[in-house]
SEZAKOL-871908 format. One record per residue (C-alpha): residue in three letters; y negated, z, x negated; residue number from 1. Coordinates in Angstrom, 1 decimal. Layout:
<nodes>
> ALA|Y|Z|X|NUM
...
</nodes>
This chain:
<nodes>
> UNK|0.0|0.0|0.0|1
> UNK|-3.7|-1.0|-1.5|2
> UNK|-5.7|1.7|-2.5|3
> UNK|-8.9|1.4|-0.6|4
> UNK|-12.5|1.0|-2.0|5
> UNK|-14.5|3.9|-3.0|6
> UNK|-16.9|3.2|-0.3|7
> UNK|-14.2|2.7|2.1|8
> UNK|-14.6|5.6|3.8|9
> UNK|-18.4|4.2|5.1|10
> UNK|-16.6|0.8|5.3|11
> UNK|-16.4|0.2|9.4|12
> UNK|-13.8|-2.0|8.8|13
> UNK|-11.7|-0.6|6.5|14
> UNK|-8.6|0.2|8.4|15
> UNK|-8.4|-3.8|9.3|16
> UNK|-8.2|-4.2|5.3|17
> UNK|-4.5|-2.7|5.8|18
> UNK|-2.2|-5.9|6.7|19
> UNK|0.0|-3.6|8.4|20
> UNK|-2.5|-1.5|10.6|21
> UNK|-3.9|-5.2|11.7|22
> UNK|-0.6|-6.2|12.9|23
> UNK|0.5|-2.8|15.0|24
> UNK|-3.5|-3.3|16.2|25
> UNK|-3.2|-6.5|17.8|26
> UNK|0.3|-5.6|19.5|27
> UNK|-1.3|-2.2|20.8|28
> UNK|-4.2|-3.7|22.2|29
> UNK|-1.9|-5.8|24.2|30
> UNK|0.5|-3.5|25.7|31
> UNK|-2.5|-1.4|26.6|32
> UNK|-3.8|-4.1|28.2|33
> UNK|-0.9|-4.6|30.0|34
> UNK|-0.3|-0.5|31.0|35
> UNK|-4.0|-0.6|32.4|36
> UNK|-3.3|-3.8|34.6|37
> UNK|-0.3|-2.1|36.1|38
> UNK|-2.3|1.7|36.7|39
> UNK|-4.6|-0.8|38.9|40
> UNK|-2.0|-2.7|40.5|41
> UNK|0.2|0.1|41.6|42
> UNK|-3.0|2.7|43.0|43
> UNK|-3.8|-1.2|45.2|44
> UNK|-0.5|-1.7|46.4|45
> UNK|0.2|1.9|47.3|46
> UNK|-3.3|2.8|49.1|47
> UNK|-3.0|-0.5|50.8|48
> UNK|0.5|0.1|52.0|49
> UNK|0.0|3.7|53.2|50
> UNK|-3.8|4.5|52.8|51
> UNK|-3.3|7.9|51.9|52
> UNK|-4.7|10.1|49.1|53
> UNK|-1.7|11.8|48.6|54
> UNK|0.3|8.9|47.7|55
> UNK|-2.4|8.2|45.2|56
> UNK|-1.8|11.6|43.5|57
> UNK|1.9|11.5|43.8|58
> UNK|1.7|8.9|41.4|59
> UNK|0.3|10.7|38.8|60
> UNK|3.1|13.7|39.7|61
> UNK|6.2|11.2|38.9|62
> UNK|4.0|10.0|35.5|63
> UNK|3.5|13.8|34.4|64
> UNK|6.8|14.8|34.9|65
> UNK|8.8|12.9|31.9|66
> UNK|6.2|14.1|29.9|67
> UNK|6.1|17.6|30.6|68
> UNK|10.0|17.7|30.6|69
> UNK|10.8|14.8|27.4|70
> UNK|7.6|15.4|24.8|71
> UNK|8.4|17.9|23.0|72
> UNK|12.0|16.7|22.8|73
> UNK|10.3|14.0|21.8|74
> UNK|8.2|14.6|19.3|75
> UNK|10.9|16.4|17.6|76
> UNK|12.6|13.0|17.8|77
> UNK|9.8|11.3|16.0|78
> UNK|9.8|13.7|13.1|79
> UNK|13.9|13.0|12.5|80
> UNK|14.2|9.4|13.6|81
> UNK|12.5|6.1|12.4|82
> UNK|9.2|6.1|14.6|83
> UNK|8.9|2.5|13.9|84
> UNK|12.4|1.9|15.8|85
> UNK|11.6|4.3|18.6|86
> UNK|8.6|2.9|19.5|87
> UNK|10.3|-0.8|20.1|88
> UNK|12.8|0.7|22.2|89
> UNK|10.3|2.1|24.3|90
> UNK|8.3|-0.8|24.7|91
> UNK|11.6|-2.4|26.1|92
> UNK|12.1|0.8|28.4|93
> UNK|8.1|0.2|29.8|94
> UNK|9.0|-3.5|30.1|95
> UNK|12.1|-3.1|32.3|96
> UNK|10.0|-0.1|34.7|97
> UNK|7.5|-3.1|35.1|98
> UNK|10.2|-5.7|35.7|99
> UNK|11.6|-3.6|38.3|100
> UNK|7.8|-2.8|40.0|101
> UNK|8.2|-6.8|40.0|102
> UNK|10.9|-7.5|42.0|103
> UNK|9.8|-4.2|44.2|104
> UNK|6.5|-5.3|45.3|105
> UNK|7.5|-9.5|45.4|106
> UNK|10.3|-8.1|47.8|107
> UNK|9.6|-4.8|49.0|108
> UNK|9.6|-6.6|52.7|109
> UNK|13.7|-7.4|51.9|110
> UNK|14.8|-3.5|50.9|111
> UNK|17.4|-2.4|53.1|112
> UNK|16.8|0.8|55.0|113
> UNK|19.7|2.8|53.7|114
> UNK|20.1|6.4|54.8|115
> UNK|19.1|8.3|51.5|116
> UNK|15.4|5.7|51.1|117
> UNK|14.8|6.7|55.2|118
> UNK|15.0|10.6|53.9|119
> UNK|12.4|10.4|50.8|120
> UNK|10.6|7.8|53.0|121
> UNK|10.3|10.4|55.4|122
> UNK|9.7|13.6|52.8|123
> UNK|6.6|11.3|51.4|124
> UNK|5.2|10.8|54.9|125
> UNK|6.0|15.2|55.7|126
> UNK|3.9|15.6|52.7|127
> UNK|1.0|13.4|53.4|128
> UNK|0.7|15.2|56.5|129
> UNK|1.1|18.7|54.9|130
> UNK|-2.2|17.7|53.1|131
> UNK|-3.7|16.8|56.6|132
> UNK|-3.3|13.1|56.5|133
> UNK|-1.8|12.0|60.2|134
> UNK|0.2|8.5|61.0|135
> UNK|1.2|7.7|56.9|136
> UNK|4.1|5.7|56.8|137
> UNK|6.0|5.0|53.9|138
> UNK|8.4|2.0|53.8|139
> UNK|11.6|2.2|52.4|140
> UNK|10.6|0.5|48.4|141
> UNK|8.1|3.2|48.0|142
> UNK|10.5|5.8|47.0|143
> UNK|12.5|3.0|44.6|144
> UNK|8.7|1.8|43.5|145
> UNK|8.0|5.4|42.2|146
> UNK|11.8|5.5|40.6|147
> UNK|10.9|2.6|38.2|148
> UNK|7.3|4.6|37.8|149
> UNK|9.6|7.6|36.4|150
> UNK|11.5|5.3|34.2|151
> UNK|8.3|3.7|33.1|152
> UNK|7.0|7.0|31.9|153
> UNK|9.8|8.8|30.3|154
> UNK|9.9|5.7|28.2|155
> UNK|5.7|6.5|27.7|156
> UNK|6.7|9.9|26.4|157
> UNK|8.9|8.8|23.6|158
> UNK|6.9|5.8|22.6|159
> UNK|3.2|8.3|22.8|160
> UNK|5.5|10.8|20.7|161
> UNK|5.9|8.1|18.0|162
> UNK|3.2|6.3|17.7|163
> UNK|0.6|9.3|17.3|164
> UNK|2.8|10.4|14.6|165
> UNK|3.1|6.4|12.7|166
> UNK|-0.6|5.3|12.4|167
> UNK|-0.9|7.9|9.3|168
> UNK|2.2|5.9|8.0|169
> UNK|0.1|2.7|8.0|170
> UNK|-2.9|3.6|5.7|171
> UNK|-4.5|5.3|3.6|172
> UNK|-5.6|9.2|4.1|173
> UNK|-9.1|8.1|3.3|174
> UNK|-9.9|5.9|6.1|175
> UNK|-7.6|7.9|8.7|176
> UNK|-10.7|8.9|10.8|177
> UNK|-11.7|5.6|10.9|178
> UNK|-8.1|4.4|12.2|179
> UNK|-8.2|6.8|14.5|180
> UNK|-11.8|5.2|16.1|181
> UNK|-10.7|2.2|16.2|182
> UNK|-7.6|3.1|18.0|183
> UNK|-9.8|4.5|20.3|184
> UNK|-11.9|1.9|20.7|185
> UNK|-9.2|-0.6|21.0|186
> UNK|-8.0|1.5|24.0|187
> UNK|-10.7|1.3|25.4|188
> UNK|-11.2|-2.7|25.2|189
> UNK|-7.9|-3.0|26.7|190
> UNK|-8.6|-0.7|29.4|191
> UNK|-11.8|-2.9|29.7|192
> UNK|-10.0|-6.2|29.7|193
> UNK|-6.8|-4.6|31.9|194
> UNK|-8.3|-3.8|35.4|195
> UNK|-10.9|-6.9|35.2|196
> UNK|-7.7|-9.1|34.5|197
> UNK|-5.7|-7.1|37.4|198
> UNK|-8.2|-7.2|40.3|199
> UNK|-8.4|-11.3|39.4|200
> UNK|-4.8|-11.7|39.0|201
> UNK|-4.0|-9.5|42.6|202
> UNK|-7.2|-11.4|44.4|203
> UNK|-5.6|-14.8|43.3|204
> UNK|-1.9|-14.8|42.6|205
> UNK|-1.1|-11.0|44.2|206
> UNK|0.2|-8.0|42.9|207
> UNK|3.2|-8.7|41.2|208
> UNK|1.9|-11.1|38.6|209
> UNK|0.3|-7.8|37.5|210
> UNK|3.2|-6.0|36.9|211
> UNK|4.9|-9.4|35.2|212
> UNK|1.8|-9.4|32.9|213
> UNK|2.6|-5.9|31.8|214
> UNK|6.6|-6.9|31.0|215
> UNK|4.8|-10.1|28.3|216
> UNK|2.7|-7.3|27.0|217
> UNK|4.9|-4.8|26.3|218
> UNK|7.6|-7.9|25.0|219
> UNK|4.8|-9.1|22.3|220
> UNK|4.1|-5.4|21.3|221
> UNK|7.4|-5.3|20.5|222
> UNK|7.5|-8.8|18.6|223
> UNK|4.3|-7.2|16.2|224
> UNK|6.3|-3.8|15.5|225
> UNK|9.2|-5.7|14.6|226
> UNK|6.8|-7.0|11.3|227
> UNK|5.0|-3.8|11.2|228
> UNK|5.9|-2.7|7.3|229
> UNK|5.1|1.7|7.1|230
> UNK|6.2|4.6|5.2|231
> UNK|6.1|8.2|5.9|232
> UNK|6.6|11.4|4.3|233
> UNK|10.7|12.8|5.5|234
> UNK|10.9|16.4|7.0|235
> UNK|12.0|19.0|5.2|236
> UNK|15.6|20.4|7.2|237
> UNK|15.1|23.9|7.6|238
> UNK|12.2|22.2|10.0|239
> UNK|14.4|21.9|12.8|240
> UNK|12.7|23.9|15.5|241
> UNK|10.9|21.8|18.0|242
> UNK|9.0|24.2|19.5|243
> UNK|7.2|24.5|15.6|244
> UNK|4.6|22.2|17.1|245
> UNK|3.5|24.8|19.7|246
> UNK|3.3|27.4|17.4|247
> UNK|1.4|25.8|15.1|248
> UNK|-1.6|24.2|17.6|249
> UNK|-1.6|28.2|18.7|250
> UNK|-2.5|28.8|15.3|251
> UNK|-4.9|26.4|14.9|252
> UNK|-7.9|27.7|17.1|253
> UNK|-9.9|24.1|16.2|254
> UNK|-7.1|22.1|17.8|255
> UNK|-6.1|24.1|20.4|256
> UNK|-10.2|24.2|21.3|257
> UNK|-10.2|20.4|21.5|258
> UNK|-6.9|19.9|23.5|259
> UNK|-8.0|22.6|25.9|260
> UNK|-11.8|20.8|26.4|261
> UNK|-10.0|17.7|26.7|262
> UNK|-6.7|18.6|29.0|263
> UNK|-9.6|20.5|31.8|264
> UNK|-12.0|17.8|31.4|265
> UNK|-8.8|15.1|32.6|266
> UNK|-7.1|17.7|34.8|267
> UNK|-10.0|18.5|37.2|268
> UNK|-12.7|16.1|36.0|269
> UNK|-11.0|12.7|36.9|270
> UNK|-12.1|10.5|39.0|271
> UNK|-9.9|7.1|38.4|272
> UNK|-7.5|8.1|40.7|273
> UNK|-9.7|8.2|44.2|274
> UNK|-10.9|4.7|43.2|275
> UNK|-9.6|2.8|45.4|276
> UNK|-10.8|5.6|48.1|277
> UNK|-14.4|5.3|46.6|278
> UNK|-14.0|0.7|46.3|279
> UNK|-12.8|0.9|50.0|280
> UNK|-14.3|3.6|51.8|281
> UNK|-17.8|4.4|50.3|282
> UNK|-18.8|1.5|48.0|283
> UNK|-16.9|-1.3|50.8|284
> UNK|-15.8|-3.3|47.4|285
> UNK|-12.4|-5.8|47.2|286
> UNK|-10.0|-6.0|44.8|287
> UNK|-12.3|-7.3|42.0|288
> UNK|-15.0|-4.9|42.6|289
> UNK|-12.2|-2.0|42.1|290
> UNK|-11.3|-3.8|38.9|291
> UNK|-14.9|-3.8|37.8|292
> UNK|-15.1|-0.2|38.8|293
> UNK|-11.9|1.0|37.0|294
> UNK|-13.0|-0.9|34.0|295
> UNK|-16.1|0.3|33.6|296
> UNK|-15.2|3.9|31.9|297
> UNK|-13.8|1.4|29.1|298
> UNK|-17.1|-0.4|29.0|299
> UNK|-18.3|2.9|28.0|300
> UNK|-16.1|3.8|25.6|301
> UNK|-15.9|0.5|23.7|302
> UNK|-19.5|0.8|23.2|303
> UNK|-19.8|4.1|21.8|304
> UNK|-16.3|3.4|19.6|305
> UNK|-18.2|1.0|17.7|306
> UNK|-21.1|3.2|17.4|307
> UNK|-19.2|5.7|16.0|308
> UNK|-17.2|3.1|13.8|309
> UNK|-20.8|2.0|12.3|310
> UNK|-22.9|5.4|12.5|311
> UNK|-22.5|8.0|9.4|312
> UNK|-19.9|10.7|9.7|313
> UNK|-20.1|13.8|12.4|314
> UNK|-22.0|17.0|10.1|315
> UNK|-21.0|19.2|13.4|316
> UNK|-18.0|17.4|15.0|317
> UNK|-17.9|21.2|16.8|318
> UNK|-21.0|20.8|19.0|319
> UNK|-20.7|17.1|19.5|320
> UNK|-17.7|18.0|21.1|321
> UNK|-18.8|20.8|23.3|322
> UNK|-21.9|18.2|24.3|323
> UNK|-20.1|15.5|24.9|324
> UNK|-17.9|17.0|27.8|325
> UNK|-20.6|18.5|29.0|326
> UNK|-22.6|15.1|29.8|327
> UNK|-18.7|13.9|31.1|328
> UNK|-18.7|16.9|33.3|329
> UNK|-22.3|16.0|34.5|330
> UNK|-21.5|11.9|34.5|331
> UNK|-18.6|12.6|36.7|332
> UNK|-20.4|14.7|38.8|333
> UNK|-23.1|11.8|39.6|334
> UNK|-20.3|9.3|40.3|335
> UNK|-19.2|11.7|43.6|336
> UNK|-22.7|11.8|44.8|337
> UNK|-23.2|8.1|43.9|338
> UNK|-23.1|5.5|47.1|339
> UNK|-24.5|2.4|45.1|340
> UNK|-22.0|0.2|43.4|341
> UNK|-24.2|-0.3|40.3|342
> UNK|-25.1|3.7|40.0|343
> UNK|-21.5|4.6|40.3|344
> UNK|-20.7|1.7|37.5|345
> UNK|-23.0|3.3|35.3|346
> UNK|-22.0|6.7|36.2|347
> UNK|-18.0|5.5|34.8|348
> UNK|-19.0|4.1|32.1|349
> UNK|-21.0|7.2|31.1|350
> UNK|-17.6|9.1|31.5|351
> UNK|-16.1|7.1|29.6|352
> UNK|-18.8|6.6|26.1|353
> UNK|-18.4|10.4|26.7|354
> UNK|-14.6|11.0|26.3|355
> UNK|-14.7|8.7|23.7|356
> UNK|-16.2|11.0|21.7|357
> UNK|-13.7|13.6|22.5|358
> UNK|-10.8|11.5|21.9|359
> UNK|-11.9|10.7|18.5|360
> UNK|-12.6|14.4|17.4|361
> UNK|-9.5|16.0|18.6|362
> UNK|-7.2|13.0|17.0|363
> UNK|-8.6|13.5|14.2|364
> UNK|-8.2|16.9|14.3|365
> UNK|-4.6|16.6|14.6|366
> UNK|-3.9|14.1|12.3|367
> UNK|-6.1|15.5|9.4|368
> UNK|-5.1|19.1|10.6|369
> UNK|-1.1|18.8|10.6|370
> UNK|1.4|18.5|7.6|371
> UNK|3.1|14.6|8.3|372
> UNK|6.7|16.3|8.6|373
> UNK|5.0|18.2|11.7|374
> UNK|2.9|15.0|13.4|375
> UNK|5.7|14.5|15.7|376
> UNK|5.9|17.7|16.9|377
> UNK|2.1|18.3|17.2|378
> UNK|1.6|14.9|18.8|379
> UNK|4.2|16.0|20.9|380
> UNK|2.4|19.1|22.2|381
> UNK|-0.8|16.9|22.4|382
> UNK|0.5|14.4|24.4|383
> UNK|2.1|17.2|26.6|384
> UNK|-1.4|18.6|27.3|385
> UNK|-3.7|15.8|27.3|386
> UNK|-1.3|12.8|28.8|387
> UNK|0.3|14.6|31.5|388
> UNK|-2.9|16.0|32.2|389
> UNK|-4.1|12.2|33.3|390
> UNK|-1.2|12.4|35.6|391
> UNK|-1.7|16.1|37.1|392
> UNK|-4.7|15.2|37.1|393
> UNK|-4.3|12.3|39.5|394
> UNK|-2.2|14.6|41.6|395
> UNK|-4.8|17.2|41.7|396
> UNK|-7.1|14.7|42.9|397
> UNK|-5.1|13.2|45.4|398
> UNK|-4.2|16.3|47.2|399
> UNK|-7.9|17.4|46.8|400
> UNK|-9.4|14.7|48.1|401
> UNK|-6.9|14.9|51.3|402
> UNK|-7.8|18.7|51.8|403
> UNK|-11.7|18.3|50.9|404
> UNK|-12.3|14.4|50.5|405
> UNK|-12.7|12.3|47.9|406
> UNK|-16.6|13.1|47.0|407
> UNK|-15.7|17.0|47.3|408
> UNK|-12.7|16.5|45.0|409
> UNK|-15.0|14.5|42.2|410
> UNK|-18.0|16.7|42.4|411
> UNK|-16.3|20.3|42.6|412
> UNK|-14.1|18.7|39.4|413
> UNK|-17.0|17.7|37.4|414
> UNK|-18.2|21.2|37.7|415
> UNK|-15.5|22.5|36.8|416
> UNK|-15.7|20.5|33.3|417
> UNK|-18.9|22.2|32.5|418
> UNK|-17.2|25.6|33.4|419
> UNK|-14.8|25.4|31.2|420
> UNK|-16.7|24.0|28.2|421
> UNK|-18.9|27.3|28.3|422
> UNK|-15.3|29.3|28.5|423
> UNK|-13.7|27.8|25.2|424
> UNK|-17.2|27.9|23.5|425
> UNK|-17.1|31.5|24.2|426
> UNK|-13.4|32.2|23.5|427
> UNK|-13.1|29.6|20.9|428
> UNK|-15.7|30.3|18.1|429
> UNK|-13.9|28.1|15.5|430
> UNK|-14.3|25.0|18.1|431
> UNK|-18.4|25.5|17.4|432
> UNK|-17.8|25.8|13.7|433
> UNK|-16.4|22.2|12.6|434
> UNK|-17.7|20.5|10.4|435
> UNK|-17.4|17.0|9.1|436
> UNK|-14.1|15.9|10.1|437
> UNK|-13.8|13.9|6.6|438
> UNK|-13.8|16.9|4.8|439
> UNK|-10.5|18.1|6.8|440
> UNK|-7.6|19.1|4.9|441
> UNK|-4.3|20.0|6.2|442
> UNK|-3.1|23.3|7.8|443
> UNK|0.2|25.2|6.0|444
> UNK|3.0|25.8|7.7|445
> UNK|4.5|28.7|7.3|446
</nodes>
């Protein structure tokens, strides 16, 4: 592997200089494009199948739930196995769940009505109307529909497991951080590109082309890792514990600050999940104007990716954090109270420039942080926090939104963001005190 430049660390470009980085780059903006396309088509299809909240959040239940039960498993996976090899089998796993949304939603008209789909039909419409919404019907695909969804995220938790832990296997230790914003940033240009492509692809060839463009992308993400060249650092065997990575974020007050900040900010400060309440009920927008709308917390964060890809490095990472969710808390806030189409735009993209920020502090946190025999492990109990958090949080504002509606829901959980940023800023001292993130070194394990 090249040794980098000495000004490589102020190079914005530097982790592109790594042939190997560029090629797991292009093949992760892909299949990120592809997840975000399916995240649109499936809230569309559901809400305009059963126009209910709850099924909305029940989505996000069935993608938390192989998290919360596989990460740490899998994490502990990633620090034994070859994380190269794991994440091309879980591409294939995310490619069949899409394949299988496919045929579900082209022929969800021509699914039998067999006794066992009549009885979760039926438990999915009892709990819609637990949560007070009357007359939801549920056909009998929805309950196969959320099946592939489950397969489709326990595949997620073993491919997020992996790949947190092989980006430091790409490059250099010098230009990690920057790595790290550009992952972010190229996130957040797929999530951009995603549900702009999805809302034209439903409006013109329907909903299952989404899913089918989500089986190419995760099929050409698995194409690039195939020619993706890394090393890594092997784990020491008395290491064997998987629950090590729990311990160890316990102990490390700056990364359990950041995961906390960031897992309440997702948990009750979403609002991505009542979109397609907001597109169809309040802002009286189509297909494409959800897709604008869903794209537009991307918009955000692309822009302030490259900002932070181009402007000098954080002095106080600390309070730029603790800022930053603030101004999401109040962004999010705005977008509940919003009833014009361009206000809530900007209001979603603001959430979004704002998380970004986040994102890029507490990865780098735990890759700078944590020993590479432990990244696994620690990614594991990140993903466990923050990505089922997405899902919860979907959950939480579905059934919200059903008890209180959807503006309640958004505006009572952007308050709550700016709640719980004073809590950990009281609680969490060490949070406040970061520094520049370059000057990180790693954490021991004892």
């Amino acid at each position: 592997m090249p040794a980098p430049q000495p000004s490589a660390a102020r190079d914005p470009y530097a982790a592109f200089r790594v042939p190997a980085y560029r090629l797991y780059a292009l093949g992760y903006f892909i299949s990120v494009l592809g997840r975000s396309a399916v995240a649109v088509a499936i809230g569309y299809e559901l809400y305009q199948r059963t126009h209910s909240a709850t099924a909305l959040g029940l989505v996000g239940l069935v993608g938390a739930l192989p998290v919360i039960l596989f990460a740490l498993p899998a994490g502990h996976l990633a620090d034994r196995g070859n994380r190269k090899t794991i994440m091309m089998i879980a591409q294939l796993g995310m490619g069949l769940g899409s394949f299988l949304l496919f045929l579900l939603s082209r022929h969800h008209a021509a699914v039998p009505a067999w006794p066992v789909l009549d009885r979760l039909s039926a438990a999915l419409a009892w709990t819609s109307r637990a949560f007070g919404e009357k007359g939801v019907v549920y056909d009998p695909a929805v309950p196969l529909m959320f099946g592939a969804l489950f397969l489709n995220s326990c595949a997620r938790a073993f491919g997020w497991a992996a790949r947190g832990a092989f980006v430091s296997n790409l490059i250099p230790r010098e230009v990690l951080t920057n790595a790290i914003t550009w992952n972010s940033s190229l996130f957040q240009m797929s999530s951009l590109l995603g549900p702009a492509a999805a809302g034209i692809v439903i409006a013109s060839f329907g909903v299952p082309a989404a899913y089918a463009l989500d089986v190419v992308c995760a099929l050409a993400f698995f194409a690039c890792l195939a020619g993706v060249r890394h090393t890594r650092v092997e784990a020491p065997r008395e290491e064997a514990d998987f629950l090590s990575g729990l311990r160890f974020v316990w102990r490390s007050k700056e990364i359990l600050g950041a995961i906390t900040l960031d897992l309440f900010a997702v948990l009750v400060g979403g609002a991505t999940a009542l979109l397609p309440v907001f597109a169809e009920e309040i802002l009286h927008v189509d297909a494409r104007g959800l897709g604008i709308l869903r794209a537009a917390p991307s918009l955000g964060a692309l822009v302030m990716g490259f900002a932070l890809a181009h402007l000098p490095p954080m002095r106080r990472a600390g309070v730029v954090l603790l800022w930053s969710v603030i101004g999401f808390g109040v962004a999010t806030v705005l977008f509940g109270l919003s009833e014009n189409f361009v206000l809530s735009f900007v209001a979603l993209a603001l959430t979004g420039a704002l998380d970004n920020v986040s994102i890029v502090v507490r990865h780098t946190l735990v890759q700078l942080l944590t020993p590479d025999a432990m990244r696994g492990r620690v990614g594991a109990v990140n993903n466990v926090f923050i990505n089922s958090s997405n899902e919860i949080g979907q959950l939480e504002s579905g059934l919200t939104a059903a008890l209180f509606g959807a503006v309640g829901s958004v505006v009572g959980g952007g308050i709550g963001v700016i709640l719980v940023v004073l809590l950990v800023a009281w609680r969490l001292p060490e949070v406040r005190q970061i520094g520049a993130l370059h000057e990180l070194e790693p954490e021991s394990d004892p």
